[in-house]
N, C-alpha and C positions, 0 to 999 in steps of 0.2 A: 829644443834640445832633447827634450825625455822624449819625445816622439820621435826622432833621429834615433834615439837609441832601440829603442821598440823597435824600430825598424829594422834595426843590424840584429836584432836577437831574432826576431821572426823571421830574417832571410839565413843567420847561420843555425836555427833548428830545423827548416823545409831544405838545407843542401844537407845536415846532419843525417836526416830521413832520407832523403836520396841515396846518401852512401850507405845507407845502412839495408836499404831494400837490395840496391845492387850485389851487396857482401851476400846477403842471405839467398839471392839469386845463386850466386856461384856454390854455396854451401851445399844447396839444395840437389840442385843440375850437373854441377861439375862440367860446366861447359863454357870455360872462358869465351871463347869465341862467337860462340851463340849471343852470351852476352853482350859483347862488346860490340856486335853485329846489331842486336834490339837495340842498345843503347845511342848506339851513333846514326840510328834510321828516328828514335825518337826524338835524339839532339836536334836533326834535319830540320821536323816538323815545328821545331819548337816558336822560329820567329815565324814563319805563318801563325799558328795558333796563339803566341801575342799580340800580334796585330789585328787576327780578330777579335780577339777578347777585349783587348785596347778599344776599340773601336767601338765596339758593343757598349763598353761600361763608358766611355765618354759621352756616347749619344746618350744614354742615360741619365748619367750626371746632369749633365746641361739640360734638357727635357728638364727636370725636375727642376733645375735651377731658376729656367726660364719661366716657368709655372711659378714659384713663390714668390718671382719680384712682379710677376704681371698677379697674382693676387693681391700684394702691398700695392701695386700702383690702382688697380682698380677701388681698394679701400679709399684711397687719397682722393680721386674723381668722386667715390662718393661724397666724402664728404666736403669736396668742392660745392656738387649739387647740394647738397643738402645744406651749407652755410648760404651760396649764393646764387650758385648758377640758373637754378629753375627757379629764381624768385628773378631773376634779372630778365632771364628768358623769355619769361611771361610778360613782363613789359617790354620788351622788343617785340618781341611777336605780337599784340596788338598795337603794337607802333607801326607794321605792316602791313600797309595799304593793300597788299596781296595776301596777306596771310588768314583767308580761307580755303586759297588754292594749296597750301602747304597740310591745311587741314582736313582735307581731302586726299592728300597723297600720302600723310603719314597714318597710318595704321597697324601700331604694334602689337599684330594677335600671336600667340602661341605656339602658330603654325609658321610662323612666318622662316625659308631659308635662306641657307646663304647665299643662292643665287639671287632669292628677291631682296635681302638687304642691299647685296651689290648693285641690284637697280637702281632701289630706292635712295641709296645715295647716288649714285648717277642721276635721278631726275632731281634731289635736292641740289647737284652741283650746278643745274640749268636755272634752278631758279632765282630771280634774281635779287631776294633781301636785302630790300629797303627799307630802313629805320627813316619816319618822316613824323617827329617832334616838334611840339609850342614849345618856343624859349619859355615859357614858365614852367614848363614840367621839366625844366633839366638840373634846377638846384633839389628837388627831390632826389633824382637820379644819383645825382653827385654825392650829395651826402650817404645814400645806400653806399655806394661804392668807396669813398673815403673810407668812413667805418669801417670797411672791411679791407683799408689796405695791408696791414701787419699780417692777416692772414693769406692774401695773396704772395707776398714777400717768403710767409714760410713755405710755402708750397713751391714756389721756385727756387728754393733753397734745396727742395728733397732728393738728392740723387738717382731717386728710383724713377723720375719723371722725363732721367736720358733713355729708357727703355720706350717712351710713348711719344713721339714728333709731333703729332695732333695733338695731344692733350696741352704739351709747352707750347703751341702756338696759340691754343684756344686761351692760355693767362696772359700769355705775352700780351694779346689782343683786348684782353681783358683789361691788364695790367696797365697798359700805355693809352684808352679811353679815359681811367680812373684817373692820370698823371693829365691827361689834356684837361679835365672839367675840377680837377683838383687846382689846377694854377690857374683857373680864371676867377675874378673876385663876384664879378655880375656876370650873372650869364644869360639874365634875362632885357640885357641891351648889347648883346653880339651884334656886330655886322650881319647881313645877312652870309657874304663870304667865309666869314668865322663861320657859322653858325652850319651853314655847308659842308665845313671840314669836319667838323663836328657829327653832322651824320653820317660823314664818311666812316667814319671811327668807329660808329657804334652799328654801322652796317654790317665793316669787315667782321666785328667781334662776334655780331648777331648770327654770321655764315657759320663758322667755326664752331660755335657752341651749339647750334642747332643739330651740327653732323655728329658732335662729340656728343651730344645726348641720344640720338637715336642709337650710336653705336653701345653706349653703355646701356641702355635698355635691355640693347639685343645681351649683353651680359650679363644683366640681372634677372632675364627669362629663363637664360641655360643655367645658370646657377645658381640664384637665391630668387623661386617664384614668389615668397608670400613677399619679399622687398619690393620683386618686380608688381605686384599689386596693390600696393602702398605707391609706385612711382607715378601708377596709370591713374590711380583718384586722387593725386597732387598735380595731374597735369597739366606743364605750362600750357597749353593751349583752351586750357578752361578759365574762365575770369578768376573764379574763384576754387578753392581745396574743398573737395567730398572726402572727407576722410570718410565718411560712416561708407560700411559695406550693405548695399541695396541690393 
């Protein structure tokens, strides 16, 4: 309501000013005509130059708009990775019987553009990530991921994650692995058929997450490098974390 009314005061002082330039116009000139002539060529103009101005400050708006919830969302992904993702990553990824040829194709340097991102995810989309686990290493698994379901749960709760498609499918994926090895009691006497489905599971998840880290890397190099150097000596593709800088 008080901003409703700011609003009627600031549009009846900018018409008060209007009449008041026009009067002093005629005062000045003594040329109704002239007047009425400028002023009804600059009435003319008037919805052209709202509609650009309209239009200018719209694209604006939204620009910015769109900028601070793709900063919230990027925050959130972080600390996706950084509770679980590149800890889960990394046991996918040497769970993959191919995953030196991924080790070789991914190289996050510096220079890297966006045309070669675009590649690079095109050649990740060919490859075919396969998760191939001993039932005895899946009750470790499970339990990582348990423990961390309240946090997956808030995270698809965040409204800023309808801005990122990939990122909701990479929990979804995530989410619905965690709910399959969550409702099994042994998991170390699956059928082999189970056990199957099972990889399936943690294939799809393993796809998804691997495109969504490459992709948030490339975000952390354009805009936060000491992070993005922090991400590259925790990375899942090392057995182990260097943090120390060499």
């Amino acid at each position: 309501m008080k901003r409703f009314k700011w609003s009627l005061l600031l549009g009846a002082l900018l018409l008060t000013g209007s009449v008041l330039l026009y009067a002093l116009h005629l005062a000045v000139f003594r040329d109704p005509r002239g007047t009425f002539f400028e002023g009804l060529a600059s009435l003319a103009f008037a919805p052209f130059e709202t509609l650009i101005v309209t239009l200018i400050i719209t694209e604006i708006l939204v620009s910015m708009s769109q900028r601070a919830k793709m900063k919230k969302l990027n925050m959130v992904i972080g600390a996706f990775f950084s509770e679980l993702g590149t800890g889960l990553l990394r046991l996918l990824f040497f769970a993959d019987p191919e995953g030196g040829k991924l080790h070789g194709m991914v190289e996050m340097s510096r220079d890297l553009s966006p045309g070669e991102l675009k590649t690079l995810l095109k050649n990740l989309s060919e490859h075919p990530f396969r998760v191939k686990m001993e039932k005895e290493d899946l009750p470790a698994l499970r339990d990582m991921l348990v423990s961390r379901r309240d946090f997956l749960v808030r995270l698809l709760e965040n409204p800023n994650l309808l801005e990122n498609e990939n990122f909701t499918d990479v929990l979804w994926a995530v989410f619905h692995t965690t709910e399959e090895l969550g409702a099994r009691k042994n998991l170390e006497s699956l059928p082999d058929s189970d056990l199957a489905h099972i990889m399936g599971d943690l294939s799809r998840a393993y796809r998804k997450l691997f495109s969504e880290w490459v992709r948030y890397m490339e975000h952390l190099r354009d805009n936060y490098p000491f992070l993005f150097s922090f991400a590259m000596r925790t990375n899942p593709m090392e057995p182990e974390d260097r943090v120390e800088v060499v």
